[in-house]
Backbone as a printed PyTorch tensor [residue, N CA C, xyz], in Angstrom:
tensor([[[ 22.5720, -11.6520,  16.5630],
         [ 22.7780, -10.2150,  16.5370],
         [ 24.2540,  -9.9330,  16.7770]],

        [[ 24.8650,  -8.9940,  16.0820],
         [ 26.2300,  -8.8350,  15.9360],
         [ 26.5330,  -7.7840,  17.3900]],

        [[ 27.7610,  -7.5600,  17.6580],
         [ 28.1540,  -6.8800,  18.7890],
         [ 27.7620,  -5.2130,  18.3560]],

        [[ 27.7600,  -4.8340,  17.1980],
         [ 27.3410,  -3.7790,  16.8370],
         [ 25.9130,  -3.5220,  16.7980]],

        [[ 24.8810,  -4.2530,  16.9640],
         [ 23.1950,  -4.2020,  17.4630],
         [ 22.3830,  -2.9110,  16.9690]],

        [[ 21.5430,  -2.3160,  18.3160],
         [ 20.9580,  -1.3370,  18.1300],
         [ 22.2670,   0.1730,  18.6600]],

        [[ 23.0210,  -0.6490,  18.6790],
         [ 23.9520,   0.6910,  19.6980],
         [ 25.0550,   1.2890,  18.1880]],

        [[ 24.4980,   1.3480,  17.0350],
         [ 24.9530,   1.9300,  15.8760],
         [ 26.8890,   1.8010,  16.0600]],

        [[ 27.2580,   0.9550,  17.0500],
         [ 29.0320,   0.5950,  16.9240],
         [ 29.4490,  -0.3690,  18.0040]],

        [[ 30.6850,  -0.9500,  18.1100],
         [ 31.0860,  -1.7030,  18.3660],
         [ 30.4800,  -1.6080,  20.1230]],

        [[ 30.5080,  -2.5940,  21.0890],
         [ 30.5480,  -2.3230,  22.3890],
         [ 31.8780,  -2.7100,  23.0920]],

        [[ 32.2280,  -1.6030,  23.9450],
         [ 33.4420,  -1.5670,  24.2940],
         [ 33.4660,  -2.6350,  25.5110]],

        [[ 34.4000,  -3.1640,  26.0540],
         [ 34.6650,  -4.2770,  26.6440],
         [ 34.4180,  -3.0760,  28.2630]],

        [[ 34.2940,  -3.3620,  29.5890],
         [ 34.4020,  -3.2520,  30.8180],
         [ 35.5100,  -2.3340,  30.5870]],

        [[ 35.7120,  -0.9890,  31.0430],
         [ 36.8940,  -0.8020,  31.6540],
         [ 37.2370,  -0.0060,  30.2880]],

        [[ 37.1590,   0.3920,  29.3400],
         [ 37.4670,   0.6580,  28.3140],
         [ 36.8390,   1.9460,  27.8660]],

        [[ 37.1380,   2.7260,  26.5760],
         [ 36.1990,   3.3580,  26.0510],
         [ 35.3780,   3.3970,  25.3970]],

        [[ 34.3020,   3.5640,  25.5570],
         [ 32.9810,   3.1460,  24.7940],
         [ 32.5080,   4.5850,  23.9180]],

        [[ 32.9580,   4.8740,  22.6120],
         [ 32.5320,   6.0940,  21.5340],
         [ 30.8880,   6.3790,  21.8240]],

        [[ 30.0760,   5.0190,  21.8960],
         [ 28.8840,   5.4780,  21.8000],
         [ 28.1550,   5.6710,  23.3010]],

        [[ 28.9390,   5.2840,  24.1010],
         [ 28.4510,   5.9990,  25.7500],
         [ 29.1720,   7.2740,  25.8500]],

        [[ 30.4500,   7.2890,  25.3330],
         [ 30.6640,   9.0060,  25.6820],
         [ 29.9530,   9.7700,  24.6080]],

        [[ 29.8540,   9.1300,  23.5820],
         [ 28.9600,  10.4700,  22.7230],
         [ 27.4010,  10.7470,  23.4550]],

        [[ 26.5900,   9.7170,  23.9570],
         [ 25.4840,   9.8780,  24.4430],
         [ 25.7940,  10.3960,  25.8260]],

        [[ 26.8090,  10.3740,  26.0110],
         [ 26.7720,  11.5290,  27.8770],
         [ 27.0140,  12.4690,  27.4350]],

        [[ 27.9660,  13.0890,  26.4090],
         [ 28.6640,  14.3550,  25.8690],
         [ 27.0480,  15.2700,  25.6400]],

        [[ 26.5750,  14.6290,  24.8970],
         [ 25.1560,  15.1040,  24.3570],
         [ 24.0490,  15.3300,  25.3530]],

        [[ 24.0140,  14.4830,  26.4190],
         [ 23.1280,  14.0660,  27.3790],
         [ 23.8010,  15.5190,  28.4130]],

        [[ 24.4430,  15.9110,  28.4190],
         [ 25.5720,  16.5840,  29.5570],
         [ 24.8110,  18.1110,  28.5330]],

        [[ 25.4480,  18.2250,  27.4080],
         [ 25.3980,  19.0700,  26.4240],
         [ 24.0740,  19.6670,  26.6310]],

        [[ 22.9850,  18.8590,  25.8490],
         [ 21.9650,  19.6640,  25.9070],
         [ 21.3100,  20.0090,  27.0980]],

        [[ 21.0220,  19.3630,  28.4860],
         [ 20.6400,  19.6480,  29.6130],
         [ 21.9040,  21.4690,  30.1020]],

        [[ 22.9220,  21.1800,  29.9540],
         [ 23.2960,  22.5600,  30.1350],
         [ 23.0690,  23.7770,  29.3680]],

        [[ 22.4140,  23.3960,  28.3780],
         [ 22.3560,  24.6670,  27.2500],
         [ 20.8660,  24.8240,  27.6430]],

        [[ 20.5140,  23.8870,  28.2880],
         [ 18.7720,  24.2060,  28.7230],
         [ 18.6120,  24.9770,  29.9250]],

        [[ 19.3750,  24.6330,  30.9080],
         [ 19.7150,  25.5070,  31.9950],
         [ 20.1650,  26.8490,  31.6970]],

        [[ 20.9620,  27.4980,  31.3110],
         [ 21.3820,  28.4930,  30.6480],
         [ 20.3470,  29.1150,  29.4710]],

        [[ 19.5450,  28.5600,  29.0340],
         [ 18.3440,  29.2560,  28.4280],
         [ 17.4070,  29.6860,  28.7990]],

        [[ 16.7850,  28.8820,  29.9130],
         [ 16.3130,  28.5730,  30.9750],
         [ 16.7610,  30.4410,  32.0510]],

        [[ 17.9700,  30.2770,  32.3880],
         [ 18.7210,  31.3890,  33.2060],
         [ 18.5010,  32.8330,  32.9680]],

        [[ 18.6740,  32.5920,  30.8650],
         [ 18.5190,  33.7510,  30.5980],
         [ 17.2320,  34.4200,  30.5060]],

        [[ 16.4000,  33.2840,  30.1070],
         [ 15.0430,  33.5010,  30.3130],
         [ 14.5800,  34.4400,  31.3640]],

        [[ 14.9120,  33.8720,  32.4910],
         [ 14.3990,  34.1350,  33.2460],
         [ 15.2190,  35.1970,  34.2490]],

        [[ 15.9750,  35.5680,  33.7520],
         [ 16.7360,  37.3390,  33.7980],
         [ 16.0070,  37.8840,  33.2040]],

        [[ 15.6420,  37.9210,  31.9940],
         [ 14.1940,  38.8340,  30.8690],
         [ 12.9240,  39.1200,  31.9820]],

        [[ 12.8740,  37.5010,  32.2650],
         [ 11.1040,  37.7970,  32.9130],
         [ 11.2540,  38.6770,  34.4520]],

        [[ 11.9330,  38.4500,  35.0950],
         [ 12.1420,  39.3700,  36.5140],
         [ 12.6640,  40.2950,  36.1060]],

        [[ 13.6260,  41.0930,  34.9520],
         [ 13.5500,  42.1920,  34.8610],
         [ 12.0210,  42.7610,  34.2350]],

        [[ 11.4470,  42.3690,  34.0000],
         [ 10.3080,  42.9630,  32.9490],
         [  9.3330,  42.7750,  34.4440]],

        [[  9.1480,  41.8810,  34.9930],
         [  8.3740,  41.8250,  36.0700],
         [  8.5850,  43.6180,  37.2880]],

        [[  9.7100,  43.1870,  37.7420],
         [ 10.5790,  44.4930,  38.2210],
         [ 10.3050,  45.4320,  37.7350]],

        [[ 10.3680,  46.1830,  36.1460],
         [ 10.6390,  47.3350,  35.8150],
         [  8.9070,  47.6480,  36.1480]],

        [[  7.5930,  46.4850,  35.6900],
         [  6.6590,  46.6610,  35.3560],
         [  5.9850,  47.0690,  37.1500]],

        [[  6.4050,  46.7180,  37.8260],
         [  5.7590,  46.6950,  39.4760],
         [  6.7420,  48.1810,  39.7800]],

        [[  7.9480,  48.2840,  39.6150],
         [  8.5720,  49.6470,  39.8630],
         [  7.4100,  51.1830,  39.2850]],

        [[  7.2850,  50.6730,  37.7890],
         [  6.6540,  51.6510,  37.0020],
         [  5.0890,  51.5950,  38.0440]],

        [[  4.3150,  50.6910,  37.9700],
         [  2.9690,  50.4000,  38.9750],
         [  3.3190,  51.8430,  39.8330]],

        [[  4.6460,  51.1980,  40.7030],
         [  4.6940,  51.7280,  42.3300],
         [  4.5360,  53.3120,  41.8590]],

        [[  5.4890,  53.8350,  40.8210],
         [  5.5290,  55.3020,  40.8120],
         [  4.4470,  55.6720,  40.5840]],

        [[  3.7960,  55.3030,  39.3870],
         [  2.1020,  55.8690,  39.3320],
         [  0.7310,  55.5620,  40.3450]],

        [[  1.4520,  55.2230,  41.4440],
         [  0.3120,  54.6960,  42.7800],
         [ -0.5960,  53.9720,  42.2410]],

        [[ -0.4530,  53.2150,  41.6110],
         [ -1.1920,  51.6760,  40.9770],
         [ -0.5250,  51.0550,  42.1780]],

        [[ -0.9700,  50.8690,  43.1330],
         [ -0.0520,  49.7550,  44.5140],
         [ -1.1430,  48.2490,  44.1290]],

        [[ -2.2800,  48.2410,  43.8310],
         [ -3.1080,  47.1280,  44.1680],
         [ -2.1580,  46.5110,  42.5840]],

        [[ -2.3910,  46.8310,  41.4400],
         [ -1.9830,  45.8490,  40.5410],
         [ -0.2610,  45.5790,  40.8140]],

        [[  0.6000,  46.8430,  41.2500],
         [  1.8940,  46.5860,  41.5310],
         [  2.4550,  45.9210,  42.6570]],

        [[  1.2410,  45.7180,  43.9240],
         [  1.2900,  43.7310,  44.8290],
         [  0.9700,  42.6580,  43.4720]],

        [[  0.3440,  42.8190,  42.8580],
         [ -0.2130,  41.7990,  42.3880],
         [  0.9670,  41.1450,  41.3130]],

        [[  1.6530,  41.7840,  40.7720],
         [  2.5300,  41.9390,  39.8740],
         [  4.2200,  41.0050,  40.9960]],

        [[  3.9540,  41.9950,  41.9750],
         [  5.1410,  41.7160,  42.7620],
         [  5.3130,  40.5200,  43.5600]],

        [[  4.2030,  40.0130,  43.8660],
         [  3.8760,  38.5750,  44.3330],
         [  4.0310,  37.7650,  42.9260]],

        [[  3.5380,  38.2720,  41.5510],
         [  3.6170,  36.7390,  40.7580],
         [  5.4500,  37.3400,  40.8310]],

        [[  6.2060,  38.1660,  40.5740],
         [  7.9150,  37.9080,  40.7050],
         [  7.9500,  37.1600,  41.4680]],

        [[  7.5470,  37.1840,  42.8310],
         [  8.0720,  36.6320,  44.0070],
         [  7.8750,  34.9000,  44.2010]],

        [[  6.7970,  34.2450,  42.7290],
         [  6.2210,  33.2160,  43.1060],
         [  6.7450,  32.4710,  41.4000]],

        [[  7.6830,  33.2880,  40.7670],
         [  8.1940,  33.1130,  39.3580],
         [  9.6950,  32.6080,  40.4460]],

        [[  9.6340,  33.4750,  40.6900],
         [ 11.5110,  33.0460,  41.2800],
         [ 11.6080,  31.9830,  42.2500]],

        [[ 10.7370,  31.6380,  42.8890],
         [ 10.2320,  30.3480,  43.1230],
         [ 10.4820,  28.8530,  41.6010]],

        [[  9.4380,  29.3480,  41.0280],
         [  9.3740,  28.2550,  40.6550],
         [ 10.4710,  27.9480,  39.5420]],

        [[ 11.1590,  29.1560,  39.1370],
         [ 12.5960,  28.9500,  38.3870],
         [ 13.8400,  28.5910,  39.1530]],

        [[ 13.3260,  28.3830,  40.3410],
         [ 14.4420,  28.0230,  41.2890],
         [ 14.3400,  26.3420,  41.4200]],

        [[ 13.1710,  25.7580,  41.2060],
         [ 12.8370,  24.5000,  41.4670],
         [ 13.1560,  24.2390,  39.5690]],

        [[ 13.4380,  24.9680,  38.6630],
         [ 13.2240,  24.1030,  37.3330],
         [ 14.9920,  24.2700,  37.5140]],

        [[ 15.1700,  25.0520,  37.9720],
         [ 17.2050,  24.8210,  37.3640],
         [ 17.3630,  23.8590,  38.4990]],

        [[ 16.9690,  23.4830,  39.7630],
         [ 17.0150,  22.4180,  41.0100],
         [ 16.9080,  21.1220,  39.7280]],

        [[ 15.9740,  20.7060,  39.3980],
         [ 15.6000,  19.7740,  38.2650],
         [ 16.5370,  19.7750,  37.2320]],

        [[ 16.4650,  20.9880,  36.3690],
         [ 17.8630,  20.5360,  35.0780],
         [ 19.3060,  20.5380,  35.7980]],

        [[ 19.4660,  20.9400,  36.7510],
         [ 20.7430,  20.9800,  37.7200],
         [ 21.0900,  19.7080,  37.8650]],

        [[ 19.8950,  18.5300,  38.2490],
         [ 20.3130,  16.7820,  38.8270],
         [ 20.5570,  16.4090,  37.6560]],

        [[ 19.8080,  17.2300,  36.2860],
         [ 19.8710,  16.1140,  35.1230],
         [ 21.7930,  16.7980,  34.5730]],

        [[ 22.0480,  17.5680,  34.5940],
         [ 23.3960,  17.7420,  34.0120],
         [ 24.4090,  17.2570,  35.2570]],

        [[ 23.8890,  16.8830,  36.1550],
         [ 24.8000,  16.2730,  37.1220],
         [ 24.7560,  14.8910,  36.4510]],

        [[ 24.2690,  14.3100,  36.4070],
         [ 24.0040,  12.6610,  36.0870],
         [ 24.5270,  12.1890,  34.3320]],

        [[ 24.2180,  14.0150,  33.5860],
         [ 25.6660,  13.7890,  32.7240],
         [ 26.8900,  13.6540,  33.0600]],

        [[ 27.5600,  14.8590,  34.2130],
         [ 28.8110,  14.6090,  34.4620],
         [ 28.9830,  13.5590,  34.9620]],

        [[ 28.2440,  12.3580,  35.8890],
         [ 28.4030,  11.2290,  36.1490],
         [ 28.4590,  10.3740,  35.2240]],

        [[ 27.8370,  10.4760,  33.9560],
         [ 28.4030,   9.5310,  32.8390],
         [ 29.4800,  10.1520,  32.2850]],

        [[ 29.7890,  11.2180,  32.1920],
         [ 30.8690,  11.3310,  31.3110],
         [ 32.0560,  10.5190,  32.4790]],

        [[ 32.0750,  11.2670,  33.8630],
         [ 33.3930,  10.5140,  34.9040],
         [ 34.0630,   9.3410,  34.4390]],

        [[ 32.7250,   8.4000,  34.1250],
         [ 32.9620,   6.8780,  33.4890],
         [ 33.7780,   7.1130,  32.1220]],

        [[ 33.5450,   7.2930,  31.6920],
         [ 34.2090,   7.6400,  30.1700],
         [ 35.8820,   8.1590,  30.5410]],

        [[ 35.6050,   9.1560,  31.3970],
         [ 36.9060,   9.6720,  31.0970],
         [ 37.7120,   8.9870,  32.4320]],

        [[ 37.7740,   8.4680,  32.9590],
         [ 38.6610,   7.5920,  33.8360],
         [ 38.8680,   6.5760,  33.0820]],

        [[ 37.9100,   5.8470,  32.4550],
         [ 38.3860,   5.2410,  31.2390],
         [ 39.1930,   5.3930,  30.0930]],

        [[ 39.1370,   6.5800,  29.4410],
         [ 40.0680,   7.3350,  28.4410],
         [ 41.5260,   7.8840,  29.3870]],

        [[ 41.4300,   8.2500,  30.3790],
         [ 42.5960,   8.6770,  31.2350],
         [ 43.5170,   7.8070,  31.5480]],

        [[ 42.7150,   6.0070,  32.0330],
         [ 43.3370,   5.5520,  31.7770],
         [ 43.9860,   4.5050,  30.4880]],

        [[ 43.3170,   4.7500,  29.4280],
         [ 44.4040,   4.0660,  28.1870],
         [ 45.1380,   4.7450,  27.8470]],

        [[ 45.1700,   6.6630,  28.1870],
         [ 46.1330,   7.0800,  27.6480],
         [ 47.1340,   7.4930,  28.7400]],

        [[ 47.0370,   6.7870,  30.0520],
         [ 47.8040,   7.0080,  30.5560],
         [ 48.2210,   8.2720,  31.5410]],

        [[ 47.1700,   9.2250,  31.6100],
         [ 47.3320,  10.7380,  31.3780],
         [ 45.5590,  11.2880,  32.1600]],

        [[ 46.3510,  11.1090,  33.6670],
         [ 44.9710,  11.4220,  34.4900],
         [ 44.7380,  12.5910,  34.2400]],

        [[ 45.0940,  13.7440,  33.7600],
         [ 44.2290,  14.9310,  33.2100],
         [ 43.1790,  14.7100,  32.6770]],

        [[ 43.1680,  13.8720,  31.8470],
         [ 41.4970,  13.9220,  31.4940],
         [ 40.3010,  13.1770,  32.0530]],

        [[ 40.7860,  13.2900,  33.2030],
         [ 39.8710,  13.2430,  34.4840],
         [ 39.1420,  14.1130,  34.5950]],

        [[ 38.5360,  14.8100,  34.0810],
         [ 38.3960,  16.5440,  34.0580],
         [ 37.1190,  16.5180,  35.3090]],

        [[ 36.1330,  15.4520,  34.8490],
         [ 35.2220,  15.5880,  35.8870],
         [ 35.9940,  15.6570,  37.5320]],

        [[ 36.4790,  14.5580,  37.4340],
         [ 36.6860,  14.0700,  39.2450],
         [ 38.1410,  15.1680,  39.4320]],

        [[ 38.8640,  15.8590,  38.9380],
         [ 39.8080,  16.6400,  39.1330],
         [ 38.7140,  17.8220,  39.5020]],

        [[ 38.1840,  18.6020,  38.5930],
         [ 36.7740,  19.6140,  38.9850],
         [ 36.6040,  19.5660,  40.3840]],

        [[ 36.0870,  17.9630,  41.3060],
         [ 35.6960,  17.9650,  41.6110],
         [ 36.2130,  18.3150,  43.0540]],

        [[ 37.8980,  17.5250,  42.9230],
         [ 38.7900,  17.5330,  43.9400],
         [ 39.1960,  19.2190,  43.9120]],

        [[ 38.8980,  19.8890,  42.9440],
         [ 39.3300,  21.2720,  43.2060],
         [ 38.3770,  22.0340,  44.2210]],

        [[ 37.2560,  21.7500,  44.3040],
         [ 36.0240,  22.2020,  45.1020],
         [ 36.2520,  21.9220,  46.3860]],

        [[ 36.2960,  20.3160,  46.5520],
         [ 36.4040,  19.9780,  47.8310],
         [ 38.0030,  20.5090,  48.4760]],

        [[ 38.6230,  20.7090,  47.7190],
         [ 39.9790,  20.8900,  48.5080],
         [ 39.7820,  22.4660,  49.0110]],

        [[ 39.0680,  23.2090,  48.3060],
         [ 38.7070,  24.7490,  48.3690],
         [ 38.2920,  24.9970,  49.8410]],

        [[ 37.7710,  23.8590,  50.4120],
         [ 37.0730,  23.7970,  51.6720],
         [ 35.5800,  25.0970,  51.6670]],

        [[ 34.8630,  24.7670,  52.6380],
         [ 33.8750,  25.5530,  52.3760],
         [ 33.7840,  27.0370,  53.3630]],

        [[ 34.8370,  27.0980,  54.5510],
         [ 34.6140,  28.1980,  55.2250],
         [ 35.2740,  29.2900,  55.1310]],

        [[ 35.5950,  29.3590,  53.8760],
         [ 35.9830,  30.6950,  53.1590],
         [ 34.6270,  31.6810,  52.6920]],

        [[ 34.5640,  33.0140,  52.1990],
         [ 33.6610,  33.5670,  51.2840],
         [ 34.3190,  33.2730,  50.2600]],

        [[ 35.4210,  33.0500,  49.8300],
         [ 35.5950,  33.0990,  48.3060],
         [ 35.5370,  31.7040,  47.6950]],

        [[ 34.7150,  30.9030,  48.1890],
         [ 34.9200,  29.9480,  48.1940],
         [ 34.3090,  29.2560,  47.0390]],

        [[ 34.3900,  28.4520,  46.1130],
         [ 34.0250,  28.2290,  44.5010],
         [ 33.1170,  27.6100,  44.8520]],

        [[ 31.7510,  28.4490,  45.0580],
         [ 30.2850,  27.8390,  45.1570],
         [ 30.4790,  27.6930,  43.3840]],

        [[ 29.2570,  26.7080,  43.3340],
         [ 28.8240,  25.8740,  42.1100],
         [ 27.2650,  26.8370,  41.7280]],

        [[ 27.4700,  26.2100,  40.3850],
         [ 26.8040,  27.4950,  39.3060],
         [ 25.0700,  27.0860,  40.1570]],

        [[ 24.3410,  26.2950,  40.9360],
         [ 23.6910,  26.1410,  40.9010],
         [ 23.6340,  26.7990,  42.4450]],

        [[ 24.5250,  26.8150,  42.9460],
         [ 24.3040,  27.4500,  44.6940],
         [ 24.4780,  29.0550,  44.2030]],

        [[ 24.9890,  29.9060,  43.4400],
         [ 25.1080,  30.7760,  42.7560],
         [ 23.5470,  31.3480,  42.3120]],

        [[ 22.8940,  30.6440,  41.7980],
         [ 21.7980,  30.4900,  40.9250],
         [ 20.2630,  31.1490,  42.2090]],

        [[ 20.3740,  29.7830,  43.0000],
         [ 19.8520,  29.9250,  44.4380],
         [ 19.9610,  31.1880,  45.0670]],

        [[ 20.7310,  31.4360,  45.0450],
         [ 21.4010,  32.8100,  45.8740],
         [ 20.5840,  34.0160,  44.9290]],

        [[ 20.4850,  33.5090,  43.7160],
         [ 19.9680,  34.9380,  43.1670],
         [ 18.8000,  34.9990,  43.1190]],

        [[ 18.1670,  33.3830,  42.8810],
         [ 16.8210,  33.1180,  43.0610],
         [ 15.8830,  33.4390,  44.3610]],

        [[ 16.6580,  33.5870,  45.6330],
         [ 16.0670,  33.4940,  46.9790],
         [ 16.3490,  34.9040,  47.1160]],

        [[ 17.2900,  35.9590,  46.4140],
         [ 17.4740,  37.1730,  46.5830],
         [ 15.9090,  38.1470,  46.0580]],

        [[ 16.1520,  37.4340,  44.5670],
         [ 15.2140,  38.0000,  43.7130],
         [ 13.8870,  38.0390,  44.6840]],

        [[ 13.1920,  36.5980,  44.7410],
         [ 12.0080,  36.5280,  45.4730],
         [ 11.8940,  37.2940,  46.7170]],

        [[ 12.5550,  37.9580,  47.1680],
         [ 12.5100,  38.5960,  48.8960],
         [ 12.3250,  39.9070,  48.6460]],

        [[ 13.1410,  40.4860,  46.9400],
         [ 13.1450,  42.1740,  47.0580],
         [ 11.1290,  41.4410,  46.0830]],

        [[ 11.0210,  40.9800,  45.7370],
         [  9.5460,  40.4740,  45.6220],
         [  8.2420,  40.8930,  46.7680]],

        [[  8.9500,  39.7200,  47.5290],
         [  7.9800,  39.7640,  48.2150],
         [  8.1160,  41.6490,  49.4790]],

        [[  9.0390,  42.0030,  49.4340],
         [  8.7730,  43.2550,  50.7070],
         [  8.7200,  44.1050,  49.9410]],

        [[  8.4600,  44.2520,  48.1600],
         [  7.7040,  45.1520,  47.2340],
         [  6.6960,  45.0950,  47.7150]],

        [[  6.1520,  43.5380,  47.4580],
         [  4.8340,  43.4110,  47.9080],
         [  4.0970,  43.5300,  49.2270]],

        [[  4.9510,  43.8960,  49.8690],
         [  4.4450,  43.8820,  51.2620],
         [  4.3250,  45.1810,  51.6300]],

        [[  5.3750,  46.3780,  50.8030],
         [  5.0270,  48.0850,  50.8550],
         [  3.7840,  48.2840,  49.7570]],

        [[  3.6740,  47.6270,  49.1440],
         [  2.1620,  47.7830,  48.0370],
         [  0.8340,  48.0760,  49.0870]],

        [[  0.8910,  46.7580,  49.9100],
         [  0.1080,  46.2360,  50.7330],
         [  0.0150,  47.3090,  51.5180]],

        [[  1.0220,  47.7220,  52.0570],
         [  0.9010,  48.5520,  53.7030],
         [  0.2860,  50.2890,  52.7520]],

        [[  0.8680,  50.3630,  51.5660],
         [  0.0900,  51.4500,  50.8920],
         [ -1.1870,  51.3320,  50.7790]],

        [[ -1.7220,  50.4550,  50.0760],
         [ -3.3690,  50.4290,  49.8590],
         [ -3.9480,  50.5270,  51.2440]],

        [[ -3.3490,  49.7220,  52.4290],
         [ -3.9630,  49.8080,  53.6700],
         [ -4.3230,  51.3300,  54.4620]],

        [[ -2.5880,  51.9880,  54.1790],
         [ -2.7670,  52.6200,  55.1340],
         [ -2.8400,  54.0560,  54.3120]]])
């Protein structure tokens, strides 16, 4: 079997650049982020439509279907919080293949800029974290809206509740 095999091109030696490992991280990186972000927008649609639909409930004193409504938001933002947690490790573990690639390419050309991952990365950590302005990452961002969303959820659902009761 020739050095060119099942891997459709040459294999790059240790230490080098390998076309067909950075194209399969580029891609691997690629589509996991465009899934997240579909994923995101998605699910901006469904909690607004959830929201407008439990708001509309609340005004017409429908409280029993507008808990019912407001608990599945509260148990949606949940579980879209655990699927971007999931595509979040998988586009991490792209940028960990690409790192390889491009410390490799950075160094044949000499030209640590295209370090892009591990420079990214040193920009974060140098940011330190006990600032507010501090460059949280798209996925602590995400969280934040996810754990927001679910809470105006759940104490909808909890004035639904105290309506039908009381």
């Amino acid at each position: 079997m020739s050095s060119e095999g099942a891997h459709r091109g040459p294999i790059a030696k240790p230490g080098a650049v390998n076309p067909v490992a950075l194209d399969h991280a580029w891609h691997w990186f690629e589509y996991h982020a465009n899934q997240r972000m579909t994923m995101i927008r998605f699910y901006l649609v469904v909690a607004g439509a959830i929201a407008s639909g439990a708001g509309y409930l609340w005004i017409g004193h429908e409280n029993l279907l507008s808990a019912i409504l407001s608990a599945f938001g509260a148990v949606a933002s949940f579980c879209f919080m655990r699927l971007d947690m999931r595509v979040s490790s998988l586009v991490k573990l792209g940028e960990d293949a690409l790192h390889s690639q491009q410390t490799a390419f950075a160094g044949t050309l000499k030209a640590p800029a295209f370090e892009i991952c591990r420079l990214a990365g040193d920009l974060r950590t140098q940011a330190g974290r006990r600032r507010f302005f501090y460059p949280y990452t798209y996925g602590e961002n995400l969280r934040i809206l996810f754990v927001f969303a679910a809470l105006i959820f759940v104490v909808l659902t909890i004035l639904n509740v105290v309506k039908l009761v009381g």
